[in-house]
C-alpha positions as CSV (number, residue, x, y, z in Angstrom):
1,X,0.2,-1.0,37.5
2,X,-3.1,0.6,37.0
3,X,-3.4,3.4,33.7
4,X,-5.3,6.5,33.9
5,X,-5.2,9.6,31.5
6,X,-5.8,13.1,32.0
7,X,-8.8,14.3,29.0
8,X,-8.6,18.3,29.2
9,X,-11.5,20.3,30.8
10,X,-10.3,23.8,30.5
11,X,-9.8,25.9,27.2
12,X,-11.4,25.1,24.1
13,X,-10.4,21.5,23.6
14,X,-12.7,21.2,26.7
15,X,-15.5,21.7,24.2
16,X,-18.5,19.3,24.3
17,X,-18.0,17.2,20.7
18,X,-13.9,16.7,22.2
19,X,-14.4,15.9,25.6
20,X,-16.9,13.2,24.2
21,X,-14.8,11.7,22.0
22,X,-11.3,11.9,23.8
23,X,-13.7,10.2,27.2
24,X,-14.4,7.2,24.9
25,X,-11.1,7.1,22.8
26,X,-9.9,6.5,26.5
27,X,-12.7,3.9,27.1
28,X,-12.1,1.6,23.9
29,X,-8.6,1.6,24.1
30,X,-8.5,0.0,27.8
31,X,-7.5,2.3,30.4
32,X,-8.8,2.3,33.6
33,X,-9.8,5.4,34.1
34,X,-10.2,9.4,32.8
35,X,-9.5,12.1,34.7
36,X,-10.1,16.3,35.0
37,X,-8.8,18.4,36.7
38,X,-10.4,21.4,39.2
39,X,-10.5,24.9,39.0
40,X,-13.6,27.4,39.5
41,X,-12.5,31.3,39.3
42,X,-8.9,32.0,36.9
43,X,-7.4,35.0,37.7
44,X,-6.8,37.2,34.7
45,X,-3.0,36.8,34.7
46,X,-3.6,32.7,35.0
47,X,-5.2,32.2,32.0
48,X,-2.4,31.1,30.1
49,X,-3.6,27.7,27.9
50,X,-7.1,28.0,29.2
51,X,-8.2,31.3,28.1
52,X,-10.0,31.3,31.8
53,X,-12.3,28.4,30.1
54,X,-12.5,25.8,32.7
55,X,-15.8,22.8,33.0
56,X,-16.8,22.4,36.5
57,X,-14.8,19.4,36.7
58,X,-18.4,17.5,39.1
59,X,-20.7,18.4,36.1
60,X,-18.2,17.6,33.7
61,X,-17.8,13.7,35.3
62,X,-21.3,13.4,35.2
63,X,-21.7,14.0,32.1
64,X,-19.0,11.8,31.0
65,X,-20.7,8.8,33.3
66,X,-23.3,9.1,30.7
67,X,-21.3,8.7,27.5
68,X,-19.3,5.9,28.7
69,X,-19.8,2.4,30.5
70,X,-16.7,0.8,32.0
71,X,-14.3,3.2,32.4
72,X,-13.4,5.0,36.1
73,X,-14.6,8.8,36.6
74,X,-11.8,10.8,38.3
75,X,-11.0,14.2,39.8
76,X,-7.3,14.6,40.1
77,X,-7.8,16.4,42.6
78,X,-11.0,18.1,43.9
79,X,-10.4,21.2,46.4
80,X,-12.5,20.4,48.8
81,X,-12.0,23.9,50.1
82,X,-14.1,25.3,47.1
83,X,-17.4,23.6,47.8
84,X,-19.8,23.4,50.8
85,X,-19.1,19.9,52.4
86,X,-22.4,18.7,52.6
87,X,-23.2,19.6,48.7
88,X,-20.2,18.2,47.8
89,X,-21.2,14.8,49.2
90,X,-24.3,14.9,47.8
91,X,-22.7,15.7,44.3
92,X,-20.3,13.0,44.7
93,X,-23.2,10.2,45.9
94,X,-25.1,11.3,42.5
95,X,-22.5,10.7,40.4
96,X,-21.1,7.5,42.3
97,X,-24.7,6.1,41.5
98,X,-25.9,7.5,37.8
99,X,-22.3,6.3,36.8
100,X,-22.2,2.4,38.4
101,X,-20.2,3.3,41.5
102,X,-17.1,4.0,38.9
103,X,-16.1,7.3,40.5
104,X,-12.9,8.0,42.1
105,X,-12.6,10.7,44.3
106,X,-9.0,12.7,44.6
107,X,-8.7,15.6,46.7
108,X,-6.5,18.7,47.9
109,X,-6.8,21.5,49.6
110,X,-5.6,24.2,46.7
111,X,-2.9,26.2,46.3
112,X,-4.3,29.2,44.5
113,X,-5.3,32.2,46.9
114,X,-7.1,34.2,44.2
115,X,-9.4,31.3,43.7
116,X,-10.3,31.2,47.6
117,X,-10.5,35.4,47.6
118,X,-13.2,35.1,44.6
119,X,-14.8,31.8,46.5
120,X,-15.4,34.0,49.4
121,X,-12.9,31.0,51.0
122,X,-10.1,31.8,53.7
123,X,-6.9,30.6,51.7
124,X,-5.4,30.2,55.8
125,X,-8.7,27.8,56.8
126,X,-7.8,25.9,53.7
127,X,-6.6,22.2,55.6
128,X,-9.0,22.2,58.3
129,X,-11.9,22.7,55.5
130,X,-10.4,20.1,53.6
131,X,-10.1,17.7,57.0
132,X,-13.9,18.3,57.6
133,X,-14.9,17.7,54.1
134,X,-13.7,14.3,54.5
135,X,-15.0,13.3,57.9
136,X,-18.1,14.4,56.1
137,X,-18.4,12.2,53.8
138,X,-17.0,9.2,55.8
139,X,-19.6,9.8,58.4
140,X,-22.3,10.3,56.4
141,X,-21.0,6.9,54.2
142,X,-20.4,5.1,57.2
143,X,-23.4,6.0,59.2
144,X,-26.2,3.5,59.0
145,X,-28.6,5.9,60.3
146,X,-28.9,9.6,60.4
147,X,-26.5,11.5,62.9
148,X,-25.5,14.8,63.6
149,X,-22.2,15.8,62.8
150,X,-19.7,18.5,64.7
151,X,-16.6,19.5,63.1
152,X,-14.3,22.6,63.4
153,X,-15.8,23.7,60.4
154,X,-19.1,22.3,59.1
155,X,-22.0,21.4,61.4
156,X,-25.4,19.9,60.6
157,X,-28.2,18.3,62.3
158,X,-29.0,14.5,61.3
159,X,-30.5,14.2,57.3
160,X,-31.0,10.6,55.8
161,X,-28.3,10.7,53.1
162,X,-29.6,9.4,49.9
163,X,-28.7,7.5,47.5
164,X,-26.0,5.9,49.4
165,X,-24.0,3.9,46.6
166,X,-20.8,2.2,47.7
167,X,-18.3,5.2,48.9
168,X,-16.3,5.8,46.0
169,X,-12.0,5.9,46.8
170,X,-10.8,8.5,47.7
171,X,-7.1,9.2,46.8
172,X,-5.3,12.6,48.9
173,X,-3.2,15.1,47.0
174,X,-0.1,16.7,48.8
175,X,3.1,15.9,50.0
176,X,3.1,17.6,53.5
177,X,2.4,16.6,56.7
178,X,-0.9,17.3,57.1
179,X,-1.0,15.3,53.6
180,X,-0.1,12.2,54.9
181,X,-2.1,12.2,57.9
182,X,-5.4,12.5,55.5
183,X,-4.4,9.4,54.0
184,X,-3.9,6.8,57.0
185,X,-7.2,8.5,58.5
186,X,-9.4,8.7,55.1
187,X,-7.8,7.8,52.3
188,X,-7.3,4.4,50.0
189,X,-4.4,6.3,47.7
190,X,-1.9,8.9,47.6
191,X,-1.5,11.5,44.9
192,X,1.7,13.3,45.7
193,X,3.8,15.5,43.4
194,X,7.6,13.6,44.1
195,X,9.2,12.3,41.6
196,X,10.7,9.3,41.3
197,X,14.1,9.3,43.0
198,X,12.4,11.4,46.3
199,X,8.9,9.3,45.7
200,X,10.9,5.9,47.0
201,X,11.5,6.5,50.3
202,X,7.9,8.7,51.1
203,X,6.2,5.7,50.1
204,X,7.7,3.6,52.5
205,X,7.6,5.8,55.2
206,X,3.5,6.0,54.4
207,X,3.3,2.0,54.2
208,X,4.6,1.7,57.5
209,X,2.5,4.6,58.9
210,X,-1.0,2.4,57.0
211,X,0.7,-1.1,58.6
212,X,1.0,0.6,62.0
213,X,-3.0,2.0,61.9
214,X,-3.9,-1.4,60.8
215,X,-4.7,-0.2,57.2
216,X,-3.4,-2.1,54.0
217,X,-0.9,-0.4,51.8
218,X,-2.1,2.4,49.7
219,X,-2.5,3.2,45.8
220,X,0.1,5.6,45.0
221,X,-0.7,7.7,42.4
222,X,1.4,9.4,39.9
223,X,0.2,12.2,37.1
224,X,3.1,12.5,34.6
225,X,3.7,14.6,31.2
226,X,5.3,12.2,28.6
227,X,6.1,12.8,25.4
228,X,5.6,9.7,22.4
229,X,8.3,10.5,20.3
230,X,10.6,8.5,21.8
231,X,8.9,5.4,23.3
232,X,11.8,3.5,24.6
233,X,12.2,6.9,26.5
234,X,8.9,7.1,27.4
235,X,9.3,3.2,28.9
236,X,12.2,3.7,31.0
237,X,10.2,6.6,32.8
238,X,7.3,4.7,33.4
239,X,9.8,1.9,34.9
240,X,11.2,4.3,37.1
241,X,8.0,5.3,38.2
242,X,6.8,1.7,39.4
243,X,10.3,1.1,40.5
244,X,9.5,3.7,42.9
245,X,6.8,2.4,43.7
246,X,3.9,4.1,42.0
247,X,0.6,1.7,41.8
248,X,-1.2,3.8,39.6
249,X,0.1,6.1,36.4
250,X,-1.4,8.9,35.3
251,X,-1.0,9.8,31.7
252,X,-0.9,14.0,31.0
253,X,-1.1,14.4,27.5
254,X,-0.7,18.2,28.3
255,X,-2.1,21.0,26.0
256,X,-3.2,18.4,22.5
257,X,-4.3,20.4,20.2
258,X,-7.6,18.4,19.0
259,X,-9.1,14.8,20.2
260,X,-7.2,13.7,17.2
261,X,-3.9,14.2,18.7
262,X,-5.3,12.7,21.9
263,X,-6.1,9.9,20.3
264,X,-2.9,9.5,18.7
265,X,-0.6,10.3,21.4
266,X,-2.9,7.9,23.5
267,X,-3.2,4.5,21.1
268,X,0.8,4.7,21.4
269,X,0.9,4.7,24.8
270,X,-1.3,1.6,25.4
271,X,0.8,-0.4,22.4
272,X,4.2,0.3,22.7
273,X,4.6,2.0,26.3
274,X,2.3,0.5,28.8
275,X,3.0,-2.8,29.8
């Protein structure tokens, strides 16, 4: 199993001298990868632990490439919804490249419809948006020469995409339908929201859907709260977790006060929890 954690990027621990040093507490103690989370326009009754104060999480990875060297760059998830497809790729290629092709890309389609109304975004178009974002940036990825591209939503004559670093993978968020069909077509991972005792049998129901389109079995992703107080607690959930068969934990430290408390709450999860 695979360790990420979850460094906030919205109220006023997302300030510039914390996210700094809670990117490379992450980095020097060994997990694999960092992770924020998007959104663009809080309503005014949503603002509840973020005061409304949220980083762009794209800018915020890229600058977090630059403060770090090893460690994986993550969006858990991205709405693709939000952004223009073709921007989005381009955003995503920059960072992929300034950063040394550590990016991981997670994605959703969003859930909350006063976001989309600010956006300018129909909260009903949300899925096939999200669909097309992604054939976007497999075919401009996978193209070895410029092409047109016709979707039900996003249309653009042929551009020579550059750079073109190694497409980073992408992991889908959701639990539906439509969920799962994203990751057999796109995806290298899963990111639901199950827990463990309904995660079990998804998973193999998604294995067997990857097997039968000739695809290998995917990273599943779990993001979890978990409190250090009690570690042999804090063990047995993490076992039930890869029992399930989660690949990949994500560690949500939830609202810590101060990097210090990050740091704290995080060294005790790499020595006497992870494993």
């Amino acid at each position: 199993m695979k360790f990420g954690i979850a460094i906030r990027n919205m109220g006023p621990q997302s300030s510039r001298a914390a996210v700094r040093e809670c990117a490379r507490v992450a980095e020097s103690l060994g997990f694999d990868s960092l992770f924020v989370s998007d959104h663009l326009c809080i309503p005014p009754d949503q603002t509840e632990g973020s005061g409304g104060r949220y980083l762009d999480v794209l800018a915020t990875l890229a600058y977090m490439a630059g403060i770090t060297e090893r460690i994986r760059l993550g969006v858990s998830v991205l709405v693709a919804p939000y952004r223009p497809a073709v921007l989005t790729a381009k955003q995503i290629a920059t960072i992929q490249e300034l950063s040394g092709e550590r990016m991981i890309l997670g994605v959703g389609v969003g859930w909350m419809k006063p976001e989309f109304d600010a956006l300018g975004v129909d909260f009903r178009r949300r899925g096939p948006i999200a669909t097309d974002t992604l054939a976007v940036i497999h075919h401009l990825w996978d193209s070895t020469s410029a092409r047109p591209f016709s979707g039900s939503t996003v249309r653009f004559p042929a551009f020579v995409f550059e750079p073109h670093p190694k497409r980073p993978p992408i992991w889908i968020g959701g639990n539906g339908a439509a969920a799962i069909d994203r990751v057999v077509k796109f995806a290298e991972g899963w990111h639901p929201m199950l827990r463990a005792p309904d995660l079990k049998p998804a998973v193999e129901k998604l294995r067997t859907k990857m097997n039968a389109a000739g695809r290998p079995d995917p990273e599943i992703i779990v993001r979890r709260g978990m409190s250090m107080d009690d570690t042999g607690a804090a063990r047995a959930k993490l076992d039930a977790e890869r029992d399930a068969g989660a690949t990949y934990f994500i560690l949500d430290l939830g609202r810590y006060h101060d990097e210090k408390e990050f740091a704290r709450s995080a060294e005790i999860f790499t020595s006497r929890v992870a494993r």
